[in-house]
C-alpha positions as CSV (number, residue, x, y, z in Angstrom):
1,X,152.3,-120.4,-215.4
2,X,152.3,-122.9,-218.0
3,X,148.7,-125.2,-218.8
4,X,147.9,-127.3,-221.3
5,X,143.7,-128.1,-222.3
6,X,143.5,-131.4,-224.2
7,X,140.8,-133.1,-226.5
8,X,138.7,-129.7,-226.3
9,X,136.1,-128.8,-229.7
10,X,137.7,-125.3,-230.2
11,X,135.6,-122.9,-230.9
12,X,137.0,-120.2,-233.0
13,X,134.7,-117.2,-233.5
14,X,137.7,-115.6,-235.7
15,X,137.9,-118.0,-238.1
16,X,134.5,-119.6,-238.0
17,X,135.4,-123.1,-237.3
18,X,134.7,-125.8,-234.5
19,X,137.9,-128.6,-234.5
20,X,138.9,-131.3,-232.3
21,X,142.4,-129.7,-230.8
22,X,144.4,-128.8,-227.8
23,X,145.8,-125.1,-226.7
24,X,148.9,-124.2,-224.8
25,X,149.0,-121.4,-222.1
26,X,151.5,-119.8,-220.9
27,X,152.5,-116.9,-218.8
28,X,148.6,-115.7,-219.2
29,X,148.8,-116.0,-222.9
30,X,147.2,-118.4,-225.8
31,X,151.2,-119.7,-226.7
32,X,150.1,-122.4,-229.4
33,X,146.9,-123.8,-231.1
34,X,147.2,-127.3,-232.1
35,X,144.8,-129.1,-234.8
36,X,145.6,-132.2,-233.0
37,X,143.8,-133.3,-229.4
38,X,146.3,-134.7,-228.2
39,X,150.2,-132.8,-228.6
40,X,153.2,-134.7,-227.7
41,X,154.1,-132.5,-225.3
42,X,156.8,-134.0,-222.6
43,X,156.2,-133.4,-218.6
44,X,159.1,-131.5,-218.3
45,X,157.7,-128.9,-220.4
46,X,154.4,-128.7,-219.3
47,X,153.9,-131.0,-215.7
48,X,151.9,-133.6,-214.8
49,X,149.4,-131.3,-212.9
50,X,148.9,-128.5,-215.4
51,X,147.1,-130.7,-218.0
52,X,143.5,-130.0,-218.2
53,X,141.9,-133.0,-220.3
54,X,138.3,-131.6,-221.6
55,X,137.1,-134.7,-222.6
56,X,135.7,-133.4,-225.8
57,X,134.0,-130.4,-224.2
58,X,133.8,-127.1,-225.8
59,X,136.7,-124.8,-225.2
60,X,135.9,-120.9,-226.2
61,X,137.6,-117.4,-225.3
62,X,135.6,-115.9,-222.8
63,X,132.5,-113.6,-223.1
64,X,132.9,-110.1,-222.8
65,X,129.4,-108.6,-221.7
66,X,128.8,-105.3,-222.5
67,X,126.2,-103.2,-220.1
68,X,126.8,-105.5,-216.8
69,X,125.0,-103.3,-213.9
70,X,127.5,-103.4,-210.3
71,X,125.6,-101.6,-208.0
72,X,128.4,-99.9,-206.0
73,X,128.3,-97.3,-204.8
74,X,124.7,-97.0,-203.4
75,X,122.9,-100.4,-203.4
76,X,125.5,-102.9,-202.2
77,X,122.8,-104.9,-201.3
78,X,121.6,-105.8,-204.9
79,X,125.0,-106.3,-205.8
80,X,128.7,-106.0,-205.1
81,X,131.9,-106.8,-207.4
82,X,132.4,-109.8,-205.6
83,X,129.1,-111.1,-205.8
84,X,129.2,-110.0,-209.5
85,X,132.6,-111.5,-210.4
86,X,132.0,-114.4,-209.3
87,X,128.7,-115.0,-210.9
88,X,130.5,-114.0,-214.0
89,X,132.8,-116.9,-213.5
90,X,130.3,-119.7,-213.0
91,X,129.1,-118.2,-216.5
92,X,132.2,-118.0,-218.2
93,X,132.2,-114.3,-218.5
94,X,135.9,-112.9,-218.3
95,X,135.2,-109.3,-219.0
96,X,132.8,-107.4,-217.4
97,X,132.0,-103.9,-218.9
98,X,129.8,-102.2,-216.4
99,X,127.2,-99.3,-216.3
100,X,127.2,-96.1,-214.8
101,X,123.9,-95.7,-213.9
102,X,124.5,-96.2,-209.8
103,X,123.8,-94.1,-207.1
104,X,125.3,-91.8,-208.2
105,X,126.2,-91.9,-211.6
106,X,129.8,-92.7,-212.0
107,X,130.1,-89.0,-213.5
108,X,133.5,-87.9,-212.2
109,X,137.1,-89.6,-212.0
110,X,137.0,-89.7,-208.5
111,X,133.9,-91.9,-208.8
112,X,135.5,-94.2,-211.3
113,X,138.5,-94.3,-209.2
114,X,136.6,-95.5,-206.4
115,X,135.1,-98.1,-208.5
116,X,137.8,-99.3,-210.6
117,X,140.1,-100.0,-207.3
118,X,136.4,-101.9,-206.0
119,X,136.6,-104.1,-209.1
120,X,140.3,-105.0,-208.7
121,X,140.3,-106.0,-204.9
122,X,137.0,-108.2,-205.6
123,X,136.1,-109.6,-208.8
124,X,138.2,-112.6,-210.1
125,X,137.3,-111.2,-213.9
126,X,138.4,-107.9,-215.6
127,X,136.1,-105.4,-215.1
128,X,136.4,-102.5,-217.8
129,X,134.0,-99.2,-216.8
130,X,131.8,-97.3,-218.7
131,X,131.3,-94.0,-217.8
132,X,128.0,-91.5,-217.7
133,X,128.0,-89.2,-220.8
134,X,126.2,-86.5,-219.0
135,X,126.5,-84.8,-215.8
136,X,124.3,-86.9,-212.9
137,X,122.8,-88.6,-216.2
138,X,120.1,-85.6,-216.7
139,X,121.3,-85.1,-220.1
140,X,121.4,-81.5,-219.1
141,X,125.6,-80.9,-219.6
142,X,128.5,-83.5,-220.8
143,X,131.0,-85.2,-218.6
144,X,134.8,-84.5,-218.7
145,X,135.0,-87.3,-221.7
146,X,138.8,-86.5,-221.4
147,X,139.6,-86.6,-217.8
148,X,137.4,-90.0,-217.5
149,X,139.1,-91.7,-220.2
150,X,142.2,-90.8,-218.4
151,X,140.7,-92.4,-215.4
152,X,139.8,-95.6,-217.8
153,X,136.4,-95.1,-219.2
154,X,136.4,-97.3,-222.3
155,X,133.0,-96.0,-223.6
156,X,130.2,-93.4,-222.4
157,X,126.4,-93.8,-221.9
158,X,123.4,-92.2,-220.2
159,X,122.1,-96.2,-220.5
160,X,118.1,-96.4,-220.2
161,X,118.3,-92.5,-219.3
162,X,117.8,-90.7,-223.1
163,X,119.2,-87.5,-223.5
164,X,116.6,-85.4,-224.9
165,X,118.2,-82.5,-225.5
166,X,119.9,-83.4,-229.0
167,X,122.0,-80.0,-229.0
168,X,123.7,-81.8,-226.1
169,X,123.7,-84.8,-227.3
170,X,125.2,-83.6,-230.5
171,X,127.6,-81.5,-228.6
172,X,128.8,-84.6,-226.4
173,X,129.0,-87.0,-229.7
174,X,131.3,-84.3,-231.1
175,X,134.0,-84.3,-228.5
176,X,133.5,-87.8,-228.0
177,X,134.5,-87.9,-231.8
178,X,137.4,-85.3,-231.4
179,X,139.1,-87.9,-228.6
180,X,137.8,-91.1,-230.0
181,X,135.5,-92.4,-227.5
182,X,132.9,-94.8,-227.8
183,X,129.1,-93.4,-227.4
184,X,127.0,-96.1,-226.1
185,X,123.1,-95.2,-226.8
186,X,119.9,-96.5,-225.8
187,X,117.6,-96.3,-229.1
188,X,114.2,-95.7,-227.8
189,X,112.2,-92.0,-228.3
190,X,112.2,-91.3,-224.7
191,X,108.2,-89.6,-224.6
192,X,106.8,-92.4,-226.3
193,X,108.2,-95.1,-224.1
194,X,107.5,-93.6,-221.0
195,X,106.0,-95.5,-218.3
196,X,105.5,-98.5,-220.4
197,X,105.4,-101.9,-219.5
198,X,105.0,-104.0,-222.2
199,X,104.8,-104.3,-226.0
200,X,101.9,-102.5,-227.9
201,X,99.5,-104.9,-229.4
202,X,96.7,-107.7,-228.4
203,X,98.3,-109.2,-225.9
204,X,99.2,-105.6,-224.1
205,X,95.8,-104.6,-224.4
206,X,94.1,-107.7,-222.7
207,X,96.3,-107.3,-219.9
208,X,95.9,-103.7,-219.5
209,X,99.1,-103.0,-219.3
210,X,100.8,-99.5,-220.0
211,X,102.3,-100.4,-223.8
212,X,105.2,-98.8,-226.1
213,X,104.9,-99.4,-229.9
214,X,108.3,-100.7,-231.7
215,X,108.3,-97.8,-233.4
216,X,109.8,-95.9,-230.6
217,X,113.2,-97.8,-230.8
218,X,113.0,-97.1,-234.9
219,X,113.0,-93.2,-234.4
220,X,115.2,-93.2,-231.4
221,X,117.4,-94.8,-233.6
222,X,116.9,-92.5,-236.8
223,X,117.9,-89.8,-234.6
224,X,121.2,-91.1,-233.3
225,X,122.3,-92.5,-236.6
226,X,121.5,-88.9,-238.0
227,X,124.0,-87.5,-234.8
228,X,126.8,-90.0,-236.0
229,X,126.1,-89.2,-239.4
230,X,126.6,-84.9,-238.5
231,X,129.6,-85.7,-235.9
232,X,131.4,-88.7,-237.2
233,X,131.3,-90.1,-233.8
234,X,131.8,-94.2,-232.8
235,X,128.5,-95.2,-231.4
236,X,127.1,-98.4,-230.4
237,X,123.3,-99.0,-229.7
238,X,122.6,-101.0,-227.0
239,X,120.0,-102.9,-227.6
240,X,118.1,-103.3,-231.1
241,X,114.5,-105.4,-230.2
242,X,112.2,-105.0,-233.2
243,X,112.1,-106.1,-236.8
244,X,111.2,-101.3,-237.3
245,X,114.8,-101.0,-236.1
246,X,116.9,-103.2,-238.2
247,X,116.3,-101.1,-241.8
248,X,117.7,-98.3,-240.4
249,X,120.5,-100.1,-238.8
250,X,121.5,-101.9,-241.7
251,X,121.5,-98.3,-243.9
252,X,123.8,-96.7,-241.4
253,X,126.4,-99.4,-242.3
254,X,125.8,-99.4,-245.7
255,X,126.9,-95.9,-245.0
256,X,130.0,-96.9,-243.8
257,X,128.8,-94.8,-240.0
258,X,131.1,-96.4,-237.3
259,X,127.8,-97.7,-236.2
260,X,127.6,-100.8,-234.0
261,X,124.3,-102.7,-231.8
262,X,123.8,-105.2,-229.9
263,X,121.0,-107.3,-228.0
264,X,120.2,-108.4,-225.1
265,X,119.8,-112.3,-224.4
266,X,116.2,-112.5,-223.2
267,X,114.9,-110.2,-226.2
268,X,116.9,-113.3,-228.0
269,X,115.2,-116.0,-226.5
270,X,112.0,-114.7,-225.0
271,X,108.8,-113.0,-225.8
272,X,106.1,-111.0,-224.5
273,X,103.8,-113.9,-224.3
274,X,106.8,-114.9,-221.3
275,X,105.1,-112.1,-219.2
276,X,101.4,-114.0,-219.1
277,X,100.0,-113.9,-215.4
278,X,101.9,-110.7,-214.4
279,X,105.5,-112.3,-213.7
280,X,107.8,-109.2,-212.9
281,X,110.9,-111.1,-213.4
282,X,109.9,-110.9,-217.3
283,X,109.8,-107.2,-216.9
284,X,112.7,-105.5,-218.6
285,X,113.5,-103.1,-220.3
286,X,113.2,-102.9,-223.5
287,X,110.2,-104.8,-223.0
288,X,109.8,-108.1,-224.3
289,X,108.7,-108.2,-227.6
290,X,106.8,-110.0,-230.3
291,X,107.5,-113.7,-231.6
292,X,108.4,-111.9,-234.8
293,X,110.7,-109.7,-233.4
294,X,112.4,-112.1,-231.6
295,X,112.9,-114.0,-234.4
296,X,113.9,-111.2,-237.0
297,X,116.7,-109.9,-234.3
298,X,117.9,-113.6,-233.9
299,X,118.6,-113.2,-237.6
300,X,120.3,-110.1,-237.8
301,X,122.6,-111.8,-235.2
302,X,123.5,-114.7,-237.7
303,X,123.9,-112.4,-240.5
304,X,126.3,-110.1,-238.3
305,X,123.7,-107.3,-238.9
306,X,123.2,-107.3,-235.0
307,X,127.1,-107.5,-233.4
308,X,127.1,-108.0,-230.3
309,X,125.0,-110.5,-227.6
310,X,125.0,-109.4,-224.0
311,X,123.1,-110.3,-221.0
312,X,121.9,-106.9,-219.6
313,X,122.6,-107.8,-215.9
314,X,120.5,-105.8,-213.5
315,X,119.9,-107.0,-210.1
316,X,117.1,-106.1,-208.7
317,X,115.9,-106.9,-205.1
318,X,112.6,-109.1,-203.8
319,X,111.0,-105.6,-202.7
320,X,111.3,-104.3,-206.1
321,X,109.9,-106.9,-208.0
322,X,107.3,-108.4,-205.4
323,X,104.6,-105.0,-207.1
324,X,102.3,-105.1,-209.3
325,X,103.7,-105.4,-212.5
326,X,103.6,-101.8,-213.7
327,X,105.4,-100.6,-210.4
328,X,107.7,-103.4,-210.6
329,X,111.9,-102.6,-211.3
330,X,112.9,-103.7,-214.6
331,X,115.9,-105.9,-215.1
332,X,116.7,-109.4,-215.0
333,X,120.5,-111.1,-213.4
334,X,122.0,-112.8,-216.7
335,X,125.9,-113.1,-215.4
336,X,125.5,-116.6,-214.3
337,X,122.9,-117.7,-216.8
338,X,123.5,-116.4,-220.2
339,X,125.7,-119.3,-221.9
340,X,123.1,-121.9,-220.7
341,X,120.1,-119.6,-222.1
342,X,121.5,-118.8,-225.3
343,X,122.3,-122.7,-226.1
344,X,118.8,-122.6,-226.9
345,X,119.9,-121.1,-229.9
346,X,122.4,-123.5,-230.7
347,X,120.2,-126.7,-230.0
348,X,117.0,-125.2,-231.9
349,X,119.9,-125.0,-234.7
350,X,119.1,-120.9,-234.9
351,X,122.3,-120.0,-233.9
352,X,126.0,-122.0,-234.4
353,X,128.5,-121.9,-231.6
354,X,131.4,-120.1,-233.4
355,X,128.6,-117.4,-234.3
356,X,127.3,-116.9,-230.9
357,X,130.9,-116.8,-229.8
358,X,131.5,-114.0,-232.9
359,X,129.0,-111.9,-230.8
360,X,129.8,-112.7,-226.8
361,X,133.2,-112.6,-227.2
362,X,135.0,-111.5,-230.2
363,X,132.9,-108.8,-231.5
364,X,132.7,-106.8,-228.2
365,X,135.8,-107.0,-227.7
366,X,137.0,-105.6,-231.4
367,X,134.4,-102.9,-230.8
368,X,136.6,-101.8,-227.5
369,X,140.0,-102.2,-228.4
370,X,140.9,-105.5,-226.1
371,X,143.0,-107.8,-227.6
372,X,140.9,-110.7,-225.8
373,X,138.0,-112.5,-227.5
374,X,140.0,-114.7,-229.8
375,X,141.2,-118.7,-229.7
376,X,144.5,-117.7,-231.6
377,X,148.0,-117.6,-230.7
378,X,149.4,-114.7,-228.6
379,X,145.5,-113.8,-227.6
380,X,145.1,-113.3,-223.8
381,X,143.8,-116.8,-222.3
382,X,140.5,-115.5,-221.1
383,X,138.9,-118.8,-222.1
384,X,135.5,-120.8,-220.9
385,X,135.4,-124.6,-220.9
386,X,131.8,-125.5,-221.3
387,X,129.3,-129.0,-221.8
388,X,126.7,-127.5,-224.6
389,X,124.6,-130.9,-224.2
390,X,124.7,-131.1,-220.0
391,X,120.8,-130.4,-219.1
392,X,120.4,-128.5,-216.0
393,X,117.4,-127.1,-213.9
394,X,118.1,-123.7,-212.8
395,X,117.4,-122.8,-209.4
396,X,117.3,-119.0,-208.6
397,X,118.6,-119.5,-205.5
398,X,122.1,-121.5,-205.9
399,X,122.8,-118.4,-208.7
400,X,126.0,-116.6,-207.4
401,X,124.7,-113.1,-207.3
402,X,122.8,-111.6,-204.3
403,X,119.9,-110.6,-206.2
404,X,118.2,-113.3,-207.7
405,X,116.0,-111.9,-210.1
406,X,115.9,-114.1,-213.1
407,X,113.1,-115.4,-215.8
408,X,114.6,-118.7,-216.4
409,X,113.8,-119.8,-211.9
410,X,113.1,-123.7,-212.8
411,X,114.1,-123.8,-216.6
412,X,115.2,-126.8,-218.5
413,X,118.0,-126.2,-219.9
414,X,120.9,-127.4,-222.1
415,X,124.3,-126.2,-221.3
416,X,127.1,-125.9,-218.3
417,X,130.0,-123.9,-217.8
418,X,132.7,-126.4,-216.3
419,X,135.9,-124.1,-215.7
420,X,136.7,-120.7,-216.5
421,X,140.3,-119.4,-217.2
422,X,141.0,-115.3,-216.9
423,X,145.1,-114.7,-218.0
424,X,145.3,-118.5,-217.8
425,X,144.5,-119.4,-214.0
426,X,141.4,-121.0,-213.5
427,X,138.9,-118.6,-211.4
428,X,136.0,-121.1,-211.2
429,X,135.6,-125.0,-212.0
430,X,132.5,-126.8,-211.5
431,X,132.3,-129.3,-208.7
């Protein structure tokens, strides 16, 4: 129960800092944090066997993605817990906060019971559910916010489904205020961004492809933000895209609205350019957007404007995304691949590694209460050993999950995860 992780760059998204040092674990906890890498620490306090020299790697705490899609019940196939927890292992994910939007919609606390004892039996990771806010996710009549937070909900969202009806909406952010429970929201104005494919703009139009103008994310946004403002409710946006959206974001906490957002990592490091000759795996949704975009929401990450970073994991199978491109499924896998993507960031010099880990780790985890998502003393040791500079081809098919469905099949990239640490026992090292 005791481990010891020498010579490791700590990486402290807390405080801000990178330093040479070493950490203590013990009995699932972060028990010290030394500034030196190398603690004169005898054998008889900490054996021979439990000493984990990283060799001047990076040591982190542990990501903690928000909107992770499981597809149990109904489409095992795409996806299981133990496919899933695994995957989030390799990628030094700890915490897995998952969506409701499976067949069915985990709607009831039966249905979140059946899940939550899924996630225990398989995944090596927490797994922390999310819950639908409305009935079936129609958007027609609210959930039993109460009874499902009993049963372990930690927030509640329709996802990609927008309710429409904003007396509902405004009636469910209400009671979701009265019992403090997080609203997660999906800013887009659901009519406008029907059916659409891509981006509006030049490159949309010479493909011919069904298109949604930024502008849709802006007023879905306006609207919600005006719900908080009437209901006082906690609310997070999912996914902010566009340069339109980030005003209005910035206002509402200016306001001092218990407003959060966060993005998703390919709207971070890819564009809609990335779809050229029809490639379905770049279809997602949002869809990918402008250069300018991108590089406006990258921003709002380093300012703290944007909180949180997650990888939007949603497996899709070969039959959904072998179509044309406008009948394609939407979603990419990210689980396994997001720390290596988003060291793009890093090594362009965009982004620095205790602010990344600000919004994979600590941030989310603030924004839900866990206690996780810190390099500090008495913090859970839900920590990810990682080799920012180790360059690696990534081959869709050795990826962990059972779908495979990811943009980045045969990219170049710069960064490994080398052992992953949930309550201090290692639940995946690389060979």
């Amino acid at each position: 129960m005791t481990r010891l992780i020498t010579h490791a760059r700590l990486i402290d998204p807390e405080a801000g800092t990178e330093t040479l040092g070493a950490v203590l674990v013990r009995n699932g906890v972060i028990a010290e944090v030394f500034d030196h890498p190398d603690p004169q620490i005898g054998t008889d306090t900490v054996p021979q066997d439990a000493r984990r020299d990283a060799g001047g790697k990076c040591l982190a705490p542990g990501i903690v993605d928000i909107g992770v899609k499981i597809c149990e019940p109904g489409e095992r196939h795409k996806e299981s817990y133990g496919s899933a927890g695994q995957a989030a292992a390799a990628g030094g994910v700890t915490t897995i906060v998952t969506r409701p939007d499976t067949t069915p919609a985990i709607d009831t606390p039966e249905t979140l019971e059946f899940v939550r004892r899924r996630a225990n039996e398989a995944a090596p990771v927490h797994v922390l559910p999310m819950a639908a806010l409305t009935k079936g996710r129609d958007g027609h009549e609210m959930t039993e916010i109460g009874f499902l937070m009993d049963a372990g909900a930690v927030a509640f969202t329709d996802c990609d489904r927008v309710v429409q009806n904003t007396k509902v909406l405004s009636r469910a952010m209400t009671y979701a205020r009265a019992l403090g429970a997080l609203v997660v929201g999906h800013p887009q104005e659901p009519n406008l961004s029907a059916g659409a494919a891509t981006t509006s703009g030049k490159f949309a139009s010479l493909r011919g492809l069904p298109a949604v103008s930024p502008m849709a994310e802006r007023m879905g946004l306006d609207r919600e933000i005006a719900l908080v403002e009437m209901t006082g409710a906690r609310y997070h946006a999912d996914q902010i895209t566009t340069t339109r959206a980030l005003p209005a974001l910035a206002r509402a906490k200016r306001n001092g609205f218990d407003v959060t957002a966060g993005v998703s990592m390919h709207h971070l490091t890819l564009n809609e350019f990335d779809v050229a000759d029809y490639r379905t795996f770049f279809k997602v949704k949002p869809p990918l957007r402008s250069e300018d975009d991108r590089q406006a929401v990258v921003e709002a990450v380093k300012t703290g404007l944007i909180d949180v970073i997650g990888s939007f994991h949603t497996p899709q199978d070969e039959e959904s995304k072998r179509l044309p491109f406008e009948e394609a499924a939407s979603g990419a896998v990210g689980l396994e691949t997001m720390l290596p993507v988003l060291m793009r960031l890093y090594h362009s010099s965009d982004l620095d590694l205790p602010t990344l880990f600000r919004a994979l780790s600590l941030n989310p985890a603030k924004r839900l209460g866990l206690d996780c998502g810190r390099l500090a003393k008495g913090a859970p040791a839900d920590l990810v050993l990682f080799d920012p500079d180790k360059p690696v081809i990534l081959d869709r098919f050795k990826l962990m999950s059972k779908s495979k469905n990811t943009p980045f099949d045969g990219a170049r990239l710069q960064g490994k995860v080398l052992e992953t640490f949930v309550s201090g026992t290692s639940v995946y090292r690389s060979t």
